[in-house]
C-alpha positions in Angstrom: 0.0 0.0 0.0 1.1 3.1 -0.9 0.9 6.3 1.3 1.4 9.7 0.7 2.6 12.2 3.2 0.9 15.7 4.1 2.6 17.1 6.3 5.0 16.1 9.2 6.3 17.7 12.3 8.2 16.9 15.1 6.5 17.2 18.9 7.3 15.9 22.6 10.5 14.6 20.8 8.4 12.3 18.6 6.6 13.0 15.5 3.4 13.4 14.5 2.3 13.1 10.5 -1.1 13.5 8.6 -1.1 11.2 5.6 -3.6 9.9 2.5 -4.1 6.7 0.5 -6.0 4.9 -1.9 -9.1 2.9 -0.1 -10.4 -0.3 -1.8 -13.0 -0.9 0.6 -14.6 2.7 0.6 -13.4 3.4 -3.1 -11.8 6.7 -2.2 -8.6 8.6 -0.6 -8.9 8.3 2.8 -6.9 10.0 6.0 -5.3 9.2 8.7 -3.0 10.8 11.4 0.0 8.9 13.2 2.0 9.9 16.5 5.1 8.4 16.7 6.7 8.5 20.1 10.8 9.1 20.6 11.1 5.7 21.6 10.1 4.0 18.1 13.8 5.1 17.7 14.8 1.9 19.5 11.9 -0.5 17.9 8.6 -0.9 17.6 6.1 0.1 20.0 2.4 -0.2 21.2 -0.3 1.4 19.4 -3.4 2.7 20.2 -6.1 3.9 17.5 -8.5 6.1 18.6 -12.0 6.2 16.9 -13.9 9.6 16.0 -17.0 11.2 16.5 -20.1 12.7 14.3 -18.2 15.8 12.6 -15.2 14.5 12.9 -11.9 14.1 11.1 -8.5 12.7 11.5 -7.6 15.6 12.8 -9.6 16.5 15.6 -8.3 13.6 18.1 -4.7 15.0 17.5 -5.0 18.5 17.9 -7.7 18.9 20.7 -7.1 15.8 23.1 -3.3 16.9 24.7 -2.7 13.4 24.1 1.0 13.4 22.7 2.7 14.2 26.2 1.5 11.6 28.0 2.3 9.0 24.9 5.5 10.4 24.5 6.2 10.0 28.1 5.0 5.8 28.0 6.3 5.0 24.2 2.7 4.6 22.6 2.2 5.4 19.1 -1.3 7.0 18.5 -3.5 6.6 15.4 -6.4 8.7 14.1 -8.4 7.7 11.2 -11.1 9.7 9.3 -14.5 9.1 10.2 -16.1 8.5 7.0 -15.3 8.0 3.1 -14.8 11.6 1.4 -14.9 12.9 -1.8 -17.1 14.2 -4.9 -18.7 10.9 -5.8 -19.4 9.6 -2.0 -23.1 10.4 -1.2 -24.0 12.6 1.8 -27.1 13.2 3.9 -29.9 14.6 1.2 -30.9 16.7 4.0 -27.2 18.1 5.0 -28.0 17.2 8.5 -24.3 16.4 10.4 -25.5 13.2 11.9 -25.3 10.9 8.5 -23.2 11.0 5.5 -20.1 12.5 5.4 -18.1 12.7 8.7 -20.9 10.0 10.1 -19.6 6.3 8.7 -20.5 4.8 12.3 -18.1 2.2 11.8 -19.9 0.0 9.4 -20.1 -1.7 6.4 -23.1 -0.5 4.1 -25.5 -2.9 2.5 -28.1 -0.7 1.0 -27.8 1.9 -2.1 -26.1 4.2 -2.4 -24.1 3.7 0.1 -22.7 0.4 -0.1 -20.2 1.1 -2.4 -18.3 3.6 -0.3 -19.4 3.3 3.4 -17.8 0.3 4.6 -16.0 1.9 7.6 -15.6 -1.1 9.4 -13.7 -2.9 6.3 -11.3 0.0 6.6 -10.3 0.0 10.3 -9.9 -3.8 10.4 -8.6 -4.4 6.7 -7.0 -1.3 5.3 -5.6 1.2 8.0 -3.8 -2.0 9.8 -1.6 -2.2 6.8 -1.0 1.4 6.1 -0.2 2.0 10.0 2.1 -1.5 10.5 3.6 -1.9 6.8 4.8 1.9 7.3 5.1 2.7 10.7 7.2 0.9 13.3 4.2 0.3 15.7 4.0 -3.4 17.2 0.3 -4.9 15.4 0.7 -7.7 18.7 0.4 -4.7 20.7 -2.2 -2.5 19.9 -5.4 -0.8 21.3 -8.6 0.9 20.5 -10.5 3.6 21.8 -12.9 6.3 20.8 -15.3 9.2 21.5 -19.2 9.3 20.9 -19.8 7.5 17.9 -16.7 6.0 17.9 -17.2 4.9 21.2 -19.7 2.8 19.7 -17.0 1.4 16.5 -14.5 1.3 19.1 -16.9 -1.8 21.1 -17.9 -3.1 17.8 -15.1 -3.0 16.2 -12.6 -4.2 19.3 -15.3 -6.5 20.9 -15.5 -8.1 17.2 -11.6 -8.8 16.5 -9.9 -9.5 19.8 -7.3 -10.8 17.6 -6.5 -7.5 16.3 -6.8 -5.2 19.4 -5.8 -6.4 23.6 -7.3 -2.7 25.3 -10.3 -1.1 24.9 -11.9 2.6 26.1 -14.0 5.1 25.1 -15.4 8.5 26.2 -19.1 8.7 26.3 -20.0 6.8 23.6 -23.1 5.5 21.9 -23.7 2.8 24.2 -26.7 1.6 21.5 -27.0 2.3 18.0 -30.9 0.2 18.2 -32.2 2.6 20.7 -30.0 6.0 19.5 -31.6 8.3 17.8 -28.4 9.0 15.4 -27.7 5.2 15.5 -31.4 4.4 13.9 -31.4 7.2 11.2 -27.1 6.0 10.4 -28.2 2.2 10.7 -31.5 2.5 9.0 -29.8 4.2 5.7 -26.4 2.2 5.6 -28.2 -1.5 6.9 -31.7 -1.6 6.1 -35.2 -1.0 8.3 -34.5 -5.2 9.1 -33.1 -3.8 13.0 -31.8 -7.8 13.5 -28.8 -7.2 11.0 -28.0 -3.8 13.2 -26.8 -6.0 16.1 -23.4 -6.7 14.9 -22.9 -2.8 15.1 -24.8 -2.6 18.7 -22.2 -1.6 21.2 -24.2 -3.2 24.1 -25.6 -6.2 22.1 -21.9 -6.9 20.9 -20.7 -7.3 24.7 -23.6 -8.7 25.4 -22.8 -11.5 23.2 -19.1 -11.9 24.1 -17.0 -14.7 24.4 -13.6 -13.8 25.1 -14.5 -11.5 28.0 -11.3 -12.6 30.1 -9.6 -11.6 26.8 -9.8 -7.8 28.0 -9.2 -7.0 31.2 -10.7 -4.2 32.3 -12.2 -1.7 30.0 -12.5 1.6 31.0 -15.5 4.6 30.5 -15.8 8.1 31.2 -19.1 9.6 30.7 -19.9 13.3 31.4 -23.0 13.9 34.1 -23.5 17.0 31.7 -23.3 15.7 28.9 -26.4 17.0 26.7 -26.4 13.7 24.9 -26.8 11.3 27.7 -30.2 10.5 28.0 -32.1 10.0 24.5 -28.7 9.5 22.4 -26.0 7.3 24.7 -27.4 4.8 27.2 -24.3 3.9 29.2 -26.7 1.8 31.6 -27.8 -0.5 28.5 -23.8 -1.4 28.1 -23.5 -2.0 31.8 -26.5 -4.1 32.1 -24.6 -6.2 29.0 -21.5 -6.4 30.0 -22.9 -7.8 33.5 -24.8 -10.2 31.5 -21.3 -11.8 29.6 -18.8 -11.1 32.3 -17.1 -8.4 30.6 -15.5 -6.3 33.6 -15.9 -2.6 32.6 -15.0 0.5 34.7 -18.1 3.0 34.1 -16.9 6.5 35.7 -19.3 9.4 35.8 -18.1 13.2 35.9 -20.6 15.9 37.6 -19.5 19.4 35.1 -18.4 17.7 32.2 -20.2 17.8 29.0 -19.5 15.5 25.4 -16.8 17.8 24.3 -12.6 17.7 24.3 -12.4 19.6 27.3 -13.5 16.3 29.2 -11.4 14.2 26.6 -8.6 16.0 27.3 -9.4 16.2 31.0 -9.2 12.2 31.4 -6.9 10.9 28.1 -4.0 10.3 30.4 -5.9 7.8 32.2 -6.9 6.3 29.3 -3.3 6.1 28.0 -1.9 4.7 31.0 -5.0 2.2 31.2 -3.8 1.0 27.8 0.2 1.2 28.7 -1.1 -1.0 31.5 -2.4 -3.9 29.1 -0.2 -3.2 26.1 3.0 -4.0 28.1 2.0 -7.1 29.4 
């Protein structure tokens, strides 16, 4: 695979790089963003990927989360990818609504026109980024870990709980707990998947732990979810993911903040502990 460079520029004695390449599985360029600590110097090091949110680019985890200290300080590389497909021919929202379309892939793969051909999100994180992060960066693919905000909250459960080949940590901040009983995660699922709900479970954060199998597999997983946070109620559901992963034995850390809302202040506020929570399971 080949990748082109954007930019590049050193920070926290690392570097960090935005760079493009050709997707087959979403039939476009897509982006992605790569910090790579001081300590790749020596070898190859743990990874972790963090998943967006609605709006969202590659860009947004890297310059508002203050992560690059803390994983320059404990040798992680961190990886951002673009949140949907982009580009003149990939459809949007008719309506122009932020919640679907562009900057709204929800970490799926389509099956219904027109968005099957290009919105296959899923395809991409597991399949395509993998390759263009391991083949051309010296991060270790045996150590690696996945995280993400909101509605990649939700791909970072789906996605993670799916493949624990692929991934050994898992957080997220406030994320869509279930995309079944989410408003955003109906409209997303109901375009993309179909109005048959049964095929949504595979991209159910709650019915995917739920279903588990490996739940020793993980350790703990951690969640921080904002008492403020203006989503909480109709769009999140953290109690349906606690109920399921009481059901499969999944041991997950569920912390609640009173002041903090669904923004980067509160990712910000907390991604240290998320780092070292990965450190923690990466380096065993």
């Amino acid at each position: 695979m080949t990748i082109e460079t954007l930019s590049e520029t050193n920070c926290f004695g690392g570097r960090i790089g935005f760079y493009k390449h050709a997707s087959d599985a979403n039939h476009c360029d897509m982006r992605f963003s790569v910090f790579v600590p001081p300590q790749a110097a020596d070898g190859r090091v743990p990874v972790v990927t963090f998943l967006s949110g609605l709006t969202c680019t590659e860009e947004n985890f890297m310059v508002k989360s203050g992560a690059q200290r803390v994983a320059a300080e404990l040798g992680i590389m961190l990886v951002s990818p673009d949140t949907s497909p982009r580009g003149d021919d990939v459809p949007d929202d008719p309506d122009g609504e932020y919640d679907f379309g562009l900057g709204a892939g929800f970490y799926v793969n389509a099956t219904e026109e027109p968005w099957s051909r290009h919105y296959n999100m899923y395809d991409y994180v597991t399949q395509e980024l993998r390759p263009a992060v391991f083949d051309n960066f010296p991060g270790d693919a045996d150590r690696h870990g996945l995280m993400g905000h909101s509605m990649g909250g939700h791909g970072a459960f789906t996605v993670g709980l799916r493949n624990p080949g692929m991934f050994r940590s898992l957080s997220a901040f406030a994320p869509i707990c279930t995309t079944l009983n989410s408003p955003w995660g109906r409209k997303a699922l109901g375009h993309y998947l179909g109005s048959d709900t049964v095929t949504w479970k595979e991209y159910d954060a709650s019915e995917v732990a739920r279903r588990v199998n490996d739940a020793g597999h993980w350790g703990k997983i951690l969640v921080d979810q904002g008492n403020d946070d203006p989503f909480l109620a109709e769009q999140l559901h953290p109690e349906m993911l606690e109920r399921a992963c009481a059901e499969s034995g999944l041991e997950l850390e569920m912390r609640y903040h009173d002041g903090y809302d669904h923004g980067y202040y509160f990712i910000s506020t907390f991604i240290e502990e998320h780092l070292r929570h990965h450190a923690a399971r990466l380096r065993l």
